[in-house]
N, C-alpha and C positions, 0 to 999 in steps of 0.2 A: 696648310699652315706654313708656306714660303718667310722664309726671315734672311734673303737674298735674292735674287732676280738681277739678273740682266744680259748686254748684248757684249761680245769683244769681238769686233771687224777686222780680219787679219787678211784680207785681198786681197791688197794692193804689195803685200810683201814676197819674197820669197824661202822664206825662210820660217819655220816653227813660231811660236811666242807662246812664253809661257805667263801667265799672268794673276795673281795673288787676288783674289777675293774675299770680301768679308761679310757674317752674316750684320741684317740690320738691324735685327733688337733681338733681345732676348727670349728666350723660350725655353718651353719646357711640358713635358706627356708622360704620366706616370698611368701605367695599362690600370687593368681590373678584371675582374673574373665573376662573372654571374653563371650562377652554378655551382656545384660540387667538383673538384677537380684532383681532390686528395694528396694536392701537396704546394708549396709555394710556388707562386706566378713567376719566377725568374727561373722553373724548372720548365714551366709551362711554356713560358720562351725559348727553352732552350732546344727543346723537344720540337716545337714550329721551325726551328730554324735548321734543326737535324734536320726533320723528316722533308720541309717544302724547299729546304736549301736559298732560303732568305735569310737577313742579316736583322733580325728585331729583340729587342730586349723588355724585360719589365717597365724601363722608365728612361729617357732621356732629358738632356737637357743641354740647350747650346744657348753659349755666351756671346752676347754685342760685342761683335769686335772678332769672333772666333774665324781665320783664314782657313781656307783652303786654296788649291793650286788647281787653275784650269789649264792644261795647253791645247794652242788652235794653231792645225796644219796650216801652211803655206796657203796662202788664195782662199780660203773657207772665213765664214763669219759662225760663230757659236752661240746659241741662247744660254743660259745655263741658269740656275735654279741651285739652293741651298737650301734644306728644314730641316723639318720632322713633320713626319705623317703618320698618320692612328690608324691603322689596319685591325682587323676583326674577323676573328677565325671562329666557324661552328666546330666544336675537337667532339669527339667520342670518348666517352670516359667509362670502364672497366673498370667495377671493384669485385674485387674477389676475400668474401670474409673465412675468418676461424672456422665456419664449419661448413666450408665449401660451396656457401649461395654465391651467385654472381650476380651484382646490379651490373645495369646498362643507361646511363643516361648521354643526354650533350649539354655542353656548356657551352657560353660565349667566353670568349677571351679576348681581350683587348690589349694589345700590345705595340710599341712605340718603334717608328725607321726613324733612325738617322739617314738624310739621303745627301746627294749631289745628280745632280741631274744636268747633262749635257745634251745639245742636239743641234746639228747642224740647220741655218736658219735661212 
């Protein structure tokens, strides 16, 4: 779900450029959780991003108009790329009750990147 796209051609130069891009329409991905998970989805997030060392939250949402900053080295042209993307983690979920049973289930969780995405083209 791209809401930016496109090319900056820096060849012919010698020198760095940095250059302001904007998303093109609005968006927005608020996760979910099917399954038991025994506690709020923004903990659930939080936990995915401890343990897998990714950057995802319960919900995002980016605005028409919202910049970010590319820069392209000297002589290189860049693709680059702006959203949000909906990533889906199977988690293992441990409960441990009052008198010591332990369930074991998994759950889906769905939860929302914000990205920027660079690559020489």
């Amino acid at each position: 779900m791209a809401q930016g796209s496109g090319v900056i051609d820096n060849r012919r130069s010698d020198a760095a450029v940095r250059q302001s891009i904007a998303a093109g329409s609005s968006a927005g991905l608020k996760g979910g959780v099917e399954g038991e998970i025994g506690g709020k989805l923004d903990l659930a997030a939080a936990e995915i991003s401890s343990k897998l060392g990714v950057s995802v939250e319960a919900s995002v949402s980016i605005s028409k108009g919202k910049t970010t900053t590319v820069v392209v080295p000297a002589h290189k042209r860049v693709t680059y790329k702006i959203g949000i993307k909906k990533r889906e983690y199977q988690v293992y979920v441990t409960h441990q009750f009052r008198n010591c049973h332990v369930s074991n289930s998994w759950a889906k969780v769905t939860v929302a990147d914000s990205y920027t995405e660079t690559w020489n083209s």
